[in-house]
N, C-alpha and C positions, 0 to 999 in steps of 0.2 A: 504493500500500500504506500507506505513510504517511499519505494524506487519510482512509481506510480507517479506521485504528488511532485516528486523531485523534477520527471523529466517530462511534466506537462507547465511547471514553473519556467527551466529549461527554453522548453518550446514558446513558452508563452515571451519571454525576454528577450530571444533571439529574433524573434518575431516583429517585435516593438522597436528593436535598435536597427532591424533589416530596413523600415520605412524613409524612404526618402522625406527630408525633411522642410517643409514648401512652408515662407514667410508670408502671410497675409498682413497689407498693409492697411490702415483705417484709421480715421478721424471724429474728433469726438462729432455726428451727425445723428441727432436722436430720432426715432426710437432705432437706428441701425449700430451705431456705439453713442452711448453714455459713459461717463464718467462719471461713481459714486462712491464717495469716501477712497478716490484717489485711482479707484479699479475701473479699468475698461469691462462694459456690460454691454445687454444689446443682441440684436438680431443676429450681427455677424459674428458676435461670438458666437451663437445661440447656432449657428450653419457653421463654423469650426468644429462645435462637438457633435454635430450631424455627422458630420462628413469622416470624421475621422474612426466614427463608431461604425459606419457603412463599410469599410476596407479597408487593407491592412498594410497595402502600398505608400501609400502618404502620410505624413504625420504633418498636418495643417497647423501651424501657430500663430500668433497674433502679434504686430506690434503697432505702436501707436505713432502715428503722425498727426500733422495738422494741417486744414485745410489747402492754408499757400504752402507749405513746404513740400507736398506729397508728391510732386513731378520730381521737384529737386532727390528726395530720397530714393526715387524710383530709380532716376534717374543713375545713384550710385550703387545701385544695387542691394536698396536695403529690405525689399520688398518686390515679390514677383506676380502676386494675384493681390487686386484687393475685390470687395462685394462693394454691391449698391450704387456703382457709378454708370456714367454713360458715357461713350468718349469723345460727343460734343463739348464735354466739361475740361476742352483744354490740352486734350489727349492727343490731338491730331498726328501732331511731330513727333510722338513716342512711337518705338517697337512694341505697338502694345494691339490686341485684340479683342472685341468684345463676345462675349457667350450669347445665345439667347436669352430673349427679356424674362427674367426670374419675376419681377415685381413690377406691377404696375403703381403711379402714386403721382402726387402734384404737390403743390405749392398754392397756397389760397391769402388773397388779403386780409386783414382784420385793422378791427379800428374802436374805437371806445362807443359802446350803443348809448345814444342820447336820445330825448323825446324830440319825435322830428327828423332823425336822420334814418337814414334807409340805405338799399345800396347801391344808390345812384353817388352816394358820398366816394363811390370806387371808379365811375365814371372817368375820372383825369386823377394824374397825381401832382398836378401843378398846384402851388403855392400849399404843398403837405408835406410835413417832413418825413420821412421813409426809413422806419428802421428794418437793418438786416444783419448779416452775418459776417466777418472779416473771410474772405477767401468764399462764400457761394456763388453760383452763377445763377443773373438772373434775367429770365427773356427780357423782359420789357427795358433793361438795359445793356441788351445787346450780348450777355452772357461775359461780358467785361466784368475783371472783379478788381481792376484799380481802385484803390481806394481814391484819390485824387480827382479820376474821374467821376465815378458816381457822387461822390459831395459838388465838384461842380457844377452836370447837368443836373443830377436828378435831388440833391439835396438829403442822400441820403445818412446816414450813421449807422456805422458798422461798430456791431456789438461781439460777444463771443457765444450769443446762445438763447436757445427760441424763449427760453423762461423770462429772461428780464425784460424781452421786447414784448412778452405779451403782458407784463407787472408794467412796463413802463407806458403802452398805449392804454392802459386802464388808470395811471395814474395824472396822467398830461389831458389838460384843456385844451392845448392847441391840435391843430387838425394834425394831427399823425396817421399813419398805416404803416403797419408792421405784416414782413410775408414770411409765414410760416410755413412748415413741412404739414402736411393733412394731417399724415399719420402720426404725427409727436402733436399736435393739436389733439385729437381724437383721447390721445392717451392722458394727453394733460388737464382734458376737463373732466375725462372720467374719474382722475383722482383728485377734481377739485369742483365740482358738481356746482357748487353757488357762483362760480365765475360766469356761468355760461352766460347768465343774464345783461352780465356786464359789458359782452364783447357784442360788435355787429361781423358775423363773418361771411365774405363775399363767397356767392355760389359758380364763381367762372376763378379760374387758375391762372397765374402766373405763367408757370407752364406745367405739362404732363411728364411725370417720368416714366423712363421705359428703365427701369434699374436693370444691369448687368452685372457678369463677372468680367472684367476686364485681366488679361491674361499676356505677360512676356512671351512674345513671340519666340519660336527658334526655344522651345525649352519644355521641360514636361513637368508638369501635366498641362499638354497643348489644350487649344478648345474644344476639341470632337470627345473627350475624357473629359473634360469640367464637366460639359454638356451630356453626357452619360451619367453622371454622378449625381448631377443636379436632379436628372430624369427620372433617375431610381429613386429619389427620397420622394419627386412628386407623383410617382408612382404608388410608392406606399403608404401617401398621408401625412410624409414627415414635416415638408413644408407649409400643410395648410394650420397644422397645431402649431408653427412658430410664429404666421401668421393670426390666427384667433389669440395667442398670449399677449397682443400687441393691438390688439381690437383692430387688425387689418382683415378687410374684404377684398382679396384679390380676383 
């Protein structure tokens, strides 16, 4: 029983240390990485320990970047796949490859609900000041994320995160809108249920995301294997309980 126990342990370590070992890169972008009490949390962890529990080939792990730096890191090789981007976001010039669209999702206005205002207040964003995110792209300004830029055309202030621009469009008299991720909206009123009163939130999108695995060309696990991988967990259900934990309807 013992020799038994020993050389299924054995098995089981040479196993673990056989898998190639593939950096996933990501940004705190909620509900896909969060940051809480200093730990990256979140969907693509949440598809880390998917994927890694599905085969035995790959040992998927995570590391953390930030919005602007994450070309630059890619760029040196500190990461080879990351989740939930699209590679209009900037991608163009890289050796890099998108998967098929894993997730669909958008980007919606919001603005402080007064008596009187409705959502024709989303109509123009002239004379409104515009909170957003340091490093997202955003259609309606061209998917430029200069900071310089957007405070001169569009006026806007770039913050580090959807919570304080939606605390701060609830707190501010002056005409603001702040564009949030759907899905970290959805989740942020679910766990604060008396805000919702608060907010006016527009029913048309900044823009639609089609979320991919964006993928180092010339390197394995190429895309035709992401896209297998990905196909097995949505095959068995895996994907749709990480979506439902996250009050996503894809």
């Amino acid at each position: 029983m013992k020799i038994l126990l020993l050389f299924t342990l054995v098995a089981l370590s040479s196993n673990t240390f056989a898998r190639k070992e593939i950096i996933v890169g990501g940004y705190e972008f909620p509900p896909f990485v969060s940051i809480n009490d200093g730990k990256p949390q979140g969907m693509t962890l949440d598809l880390i320990e998917l994927l890694n529990k599905s085969q035995n080939k790959y040992l998927f792990k995570f590391t953390l970047t930030t919005s602007k730096r994450r070309y630059k890191d890619f760029s040196e090789n500190k990461y080879s796949l990351i989740f939930f981007e699209n590679i209009i976001w900037g991608w163009q010039a890289e050796p890099i490859a998108p998967s098929r669209v894993i997730l669909n999702g958008g980007e919606v206005f919001i603005a402080k609900a007064i008596p009187g205002r409705d959502e024709s207040f989303f109509n123009t964003l002239k004379d409104k000041t515009i909170l957003g995110i340091i490093g997202y792209h955003y259609k309606f300004a061209n998917l430029v994320t200069n900071r310089e830029y957007l405070q001169k055309y569009f006026k806007m202030e770039l913050g580090t995160g959807h919570r304080e621009n939606i605390n701060s469009v609830i707190d501010r008299d002056s005409p603001t809108i702040a564009i949030v991720t759907k899905s970290y909206l959805n989740l942020f009123l679910s766990k604060n249920p008396t805000l919702r009163s608060k907010l006016l939130i527009s029913s048309k999108f900044d823009q639609i995301y089609r979320h991919t695995i964006l993928v180092r060309q010339n390197t394995a696990p190429g895309i035709s294997e992401i896209n297998e991988l990905i196909d097995k967990l949505k095959k068995k259900g895996e994907l749709d309980k990480v979506w439902q934990k996250y009050g996503i309807k894809n």
